[in-house]
C-alpha positions as CSV (number, residue, x, y, z in Angstrom):
1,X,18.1,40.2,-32.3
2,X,17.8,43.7,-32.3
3,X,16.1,45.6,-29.6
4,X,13.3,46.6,-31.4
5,X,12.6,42.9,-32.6
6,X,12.7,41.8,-29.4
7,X,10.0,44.1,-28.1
8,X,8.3,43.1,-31.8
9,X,8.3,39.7,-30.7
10,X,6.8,40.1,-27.2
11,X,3.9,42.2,-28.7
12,X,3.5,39.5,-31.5
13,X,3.4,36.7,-28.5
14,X,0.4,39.4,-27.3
15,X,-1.4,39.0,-29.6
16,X,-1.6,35.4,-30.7
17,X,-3.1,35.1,-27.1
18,X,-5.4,37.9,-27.6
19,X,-6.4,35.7,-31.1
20,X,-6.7,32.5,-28.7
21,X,-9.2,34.1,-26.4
22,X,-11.1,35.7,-28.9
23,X,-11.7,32.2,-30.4
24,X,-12.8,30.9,-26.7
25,X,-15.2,33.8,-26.6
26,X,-16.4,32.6,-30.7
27,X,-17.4,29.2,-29.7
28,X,-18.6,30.2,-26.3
29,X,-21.6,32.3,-28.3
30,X,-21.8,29.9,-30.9
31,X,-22.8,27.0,-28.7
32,X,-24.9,29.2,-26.8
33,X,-27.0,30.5,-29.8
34,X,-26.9,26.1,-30.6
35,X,-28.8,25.6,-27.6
36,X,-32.3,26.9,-29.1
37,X,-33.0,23.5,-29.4
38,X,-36.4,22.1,-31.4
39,X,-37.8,19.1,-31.0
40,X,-40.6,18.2,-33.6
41,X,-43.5,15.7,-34.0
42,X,-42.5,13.4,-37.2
43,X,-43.0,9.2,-38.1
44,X,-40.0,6.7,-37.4
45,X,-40.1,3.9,-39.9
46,X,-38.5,0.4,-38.2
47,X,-39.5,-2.2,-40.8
48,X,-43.2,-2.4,-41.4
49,X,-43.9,-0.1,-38.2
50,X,-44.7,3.7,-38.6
51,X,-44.1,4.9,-35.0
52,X,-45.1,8.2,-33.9
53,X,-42.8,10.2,-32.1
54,X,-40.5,13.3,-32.1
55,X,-37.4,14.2,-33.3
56,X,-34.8,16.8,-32.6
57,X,-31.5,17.8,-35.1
58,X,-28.3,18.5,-33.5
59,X,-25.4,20.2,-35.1
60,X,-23.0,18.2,-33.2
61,X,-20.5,15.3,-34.1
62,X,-22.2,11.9,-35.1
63,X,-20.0,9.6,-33.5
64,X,-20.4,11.8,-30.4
65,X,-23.9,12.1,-30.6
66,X,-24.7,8.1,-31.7
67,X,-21.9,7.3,-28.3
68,X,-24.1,9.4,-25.9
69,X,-27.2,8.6,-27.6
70,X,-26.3,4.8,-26.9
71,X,-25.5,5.0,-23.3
72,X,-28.8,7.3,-22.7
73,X,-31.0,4.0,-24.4
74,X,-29.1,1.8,-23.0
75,X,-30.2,2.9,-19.5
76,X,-33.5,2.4,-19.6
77,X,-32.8,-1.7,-20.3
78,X,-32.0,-4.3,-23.1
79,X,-32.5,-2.8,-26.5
80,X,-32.5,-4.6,-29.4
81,X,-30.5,-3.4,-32.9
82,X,-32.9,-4.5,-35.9
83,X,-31.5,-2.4,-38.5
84,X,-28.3,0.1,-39.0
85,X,-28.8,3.3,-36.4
86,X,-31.7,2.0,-34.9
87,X,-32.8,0.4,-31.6
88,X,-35.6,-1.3,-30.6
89,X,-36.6,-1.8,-26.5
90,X,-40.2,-3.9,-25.8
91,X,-41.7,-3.8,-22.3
92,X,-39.8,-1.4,-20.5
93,X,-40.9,0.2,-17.0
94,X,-39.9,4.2,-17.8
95,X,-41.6,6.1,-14.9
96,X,-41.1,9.4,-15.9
97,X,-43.0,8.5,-18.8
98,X,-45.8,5.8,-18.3
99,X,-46.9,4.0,-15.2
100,X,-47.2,0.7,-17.3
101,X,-44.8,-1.3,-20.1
102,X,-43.8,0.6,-22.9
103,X,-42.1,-0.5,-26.7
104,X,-39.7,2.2,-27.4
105,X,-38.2,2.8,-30.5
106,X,-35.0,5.0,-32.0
107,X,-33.3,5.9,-34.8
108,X,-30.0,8.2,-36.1
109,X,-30.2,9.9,-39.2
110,X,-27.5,12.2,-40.7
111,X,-29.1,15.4,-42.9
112,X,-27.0,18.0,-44.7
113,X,-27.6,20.3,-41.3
114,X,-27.5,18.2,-38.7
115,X,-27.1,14.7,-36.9
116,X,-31.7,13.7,-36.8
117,X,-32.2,12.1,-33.5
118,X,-36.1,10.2,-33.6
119,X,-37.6,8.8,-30.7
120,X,-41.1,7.3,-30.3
121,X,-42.9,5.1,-27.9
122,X,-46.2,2.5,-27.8
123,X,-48.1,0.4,-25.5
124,X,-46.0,-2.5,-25.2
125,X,-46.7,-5.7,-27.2
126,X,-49.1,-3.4,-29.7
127,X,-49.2,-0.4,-31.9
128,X,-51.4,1.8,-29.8
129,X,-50.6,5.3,-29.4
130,X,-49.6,6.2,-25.9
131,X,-52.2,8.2,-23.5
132,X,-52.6,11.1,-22.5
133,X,-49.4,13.2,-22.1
134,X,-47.1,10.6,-22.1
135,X,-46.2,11.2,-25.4
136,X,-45.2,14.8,-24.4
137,X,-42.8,12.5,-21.7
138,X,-41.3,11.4,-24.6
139,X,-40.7,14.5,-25.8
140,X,-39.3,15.8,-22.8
141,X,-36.8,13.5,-22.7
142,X,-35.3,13.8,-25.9
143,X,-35.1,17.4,-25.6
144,X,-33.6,17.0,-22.5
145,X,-30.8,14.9,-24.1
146,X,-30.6,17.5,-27.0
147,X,-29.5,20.3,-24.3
148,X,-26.9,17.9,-22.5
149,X,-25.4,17.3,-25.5
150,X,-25.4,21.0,-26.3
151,X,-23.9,21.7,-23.0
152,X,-21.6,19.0,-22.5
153,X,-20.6,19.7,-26.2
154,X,-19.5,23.8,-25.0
155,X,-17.7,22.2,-21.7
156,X,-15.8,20.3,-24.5
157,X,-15.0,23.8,-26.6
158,X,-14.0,25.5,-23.4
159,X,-12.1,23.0,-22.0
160,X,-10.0,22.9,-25.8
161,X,-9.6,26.9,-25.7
162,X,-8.5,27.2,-22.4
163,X,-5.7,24.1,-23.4
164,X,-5.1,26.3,-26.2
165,X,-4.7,29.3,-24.5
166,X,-2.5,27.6,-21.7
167,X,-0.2,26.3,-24.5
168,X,-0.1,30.2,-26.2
169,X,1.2,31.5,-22.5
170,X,3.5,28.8,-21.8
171,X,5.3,29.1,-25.8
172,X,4.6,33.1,-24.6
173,X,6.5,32.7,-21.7
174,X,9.2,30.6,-23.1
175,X,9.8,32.7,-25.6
176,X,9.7,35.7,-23.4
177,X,12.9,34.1,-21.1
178,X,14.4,33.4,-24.8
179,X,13.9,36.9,-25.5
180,X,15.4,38.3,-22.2
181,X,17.9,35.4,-22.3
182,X,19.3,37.1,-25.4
183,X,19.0,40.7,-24.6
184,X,21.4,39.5,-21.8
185,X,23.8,38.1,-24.7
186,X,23.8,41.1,-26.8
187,X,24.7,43.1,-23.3
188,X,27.5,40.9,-22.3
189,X,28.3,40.7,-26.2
190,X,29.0,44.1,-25.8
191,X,30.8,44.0,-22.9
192,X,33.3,41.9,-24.0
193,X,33.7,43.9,-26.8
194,X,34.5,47.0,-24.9
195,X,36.7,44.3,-23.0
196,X,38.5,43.1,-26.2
197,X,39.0,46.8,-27.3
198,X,40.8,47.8,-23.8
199,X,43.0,45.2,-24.1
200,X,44.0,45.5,-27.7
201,X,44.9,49.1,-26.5
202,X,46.5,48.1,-23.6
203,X,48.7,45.5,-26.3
204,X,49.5,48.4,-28.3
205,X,51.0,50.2,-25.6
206,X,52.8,47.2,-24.4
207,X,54.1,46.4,-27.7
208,X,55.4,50.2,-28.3
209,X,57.1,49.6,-25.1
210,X,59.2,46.5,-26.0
211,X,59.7,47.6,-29.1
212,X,61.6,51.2,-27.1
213,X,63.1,48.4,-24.8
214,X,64.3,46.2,-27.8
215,X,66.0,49.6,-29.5
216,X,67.2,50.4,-26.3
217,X,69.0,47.0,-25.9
218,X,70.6,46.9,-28.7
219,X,72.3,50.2,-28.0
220,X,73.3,48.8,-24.6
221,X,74.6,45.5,-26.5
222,X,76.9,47.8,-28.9
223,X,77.9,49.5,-26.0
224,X,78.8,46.5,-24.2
225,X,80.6,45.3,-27.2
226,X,82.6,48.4,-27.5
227,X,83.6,48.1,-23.8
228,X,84.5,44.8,-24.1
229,X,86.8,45.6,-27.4
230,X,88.6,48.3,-24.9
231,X,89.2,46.0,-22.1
232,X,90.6,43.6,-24.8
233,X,93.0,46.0,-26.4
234,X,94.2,47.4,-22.9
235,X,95.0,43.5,-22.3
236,X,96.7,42.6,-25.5
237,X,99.0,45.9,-24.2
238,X,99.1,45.0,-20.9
239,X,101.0,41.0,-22.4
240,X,103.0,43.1,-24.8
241,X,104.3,45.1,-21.8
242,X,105.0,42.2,-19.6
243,X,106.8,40.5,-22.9
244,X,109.4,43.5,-22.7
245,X,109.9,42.8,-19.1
246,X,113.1,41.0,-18.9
């Protein structure tokens, strides 16, 4: 990897986490501007019952919402499952709405827009409306569940970006050490190089020195040769002489 590359790839890392934040911040202001929540009067339909009561639309997930949604009924005592997304609770004791026994009644609906969340309430063991502002109770406490979800909901988001973002500076990190790891290569690379070249001179010096030696011994063996084919002649004279001797 080049140098510039490297420093490419570090600015690249940059920004992917730049990218990841700036997606945190997205969904931060999306869920905030969410949370204008609207709950609305409107007619629940559980068999041959028209219930009044209110209903609120949340751009959430279903199964999250129907999950919650359960639990938050479920609360408040036995309830009853008559027909598909619907609940049904007779006689309950809900202080912070009535005093006395209430019949309380809920449905999920799924729209184009949004997951339709219907509550509605009536005296218990009739059809009567409830009192005074105990239908506004009602109210109150499905928009109180609408802004949980909404909340809980951005917790979620954040808690994903900021995994996300963790994961962009750990692979950031890692692939900073990679990048340094290989910088360090390409230095010692060179050094070794340089390393190889020095001693590729320092052969060629060596080898133009044994080659001088190897010319230098051959002389020295003809010379040696010649010396010895002297000593030998001066010999062969020296029998010849002592042959004469008589």
């Amino acid at each position: 990897m080049m140098q510039n590359d490297f420093y490419k790839f570090l600015i690249d890392s940059k920004l992917r986490i730049l990218f990841c934040f700036g997606l945190f911040l997205f969904f931060i202001g999306f869920r905030l501007n969410a949370q204008g929540v609207e709950v609305n009067p409107a007619n629940g339909h559980f068999g041959e019952k028209s219930i009044k009561g209110f209903v609120v639309c949340l751009e959430l997930d279903i199964k999250s919402v129907e999950k919650s949604w359960s639990r938050y009924l479920k609360s408040f005592g036995k309830l009853e499952s008559n027909e598909k997304q619907s609940l049904e609770g007779y006689n309950l004791i809900l202080s912070n709405v009535s005093s006395d026994a209430i019949d309380l009644y809920s449905r999920i609906t799924i729209s184009p827009r949004c997951v339709q969340v219907f509550m509605g309430a009536t005296r218990a063991g009739s059809m009567l409306e409830l009192p005074d502002n105990q239908p506004e109770n009602i109210k109150k406490m499905l928009y109180d569940f609408a802004v949980e979800q909404y909340r809980q909901d951005l917790i979620n988001q954040i808690t994903e970006a900021e995994r996300v973002v963790s994961l962009a500076v750990k692979a950031h990190d890692k692939r900073t050490d990679e990048g340094a790891g290989i910088k360090n290569r390409i230095l010692r690379n060179k050094k070794d190089r340089l390393r190889l070249l020095n001693d590729l001179e320092h052969n060629a010096e060596d080898l133009k020195k044994l080659r001088q030696d190897s010319i230098r011994n051959v002389a020295e063996q003809e010379t040696a040769l010649d010396e010895i084919s002297k000593v030998r002649k001066i010999a062969e004279e020296k029998k010849l002489k002592l042959g004469q001797v008589k």
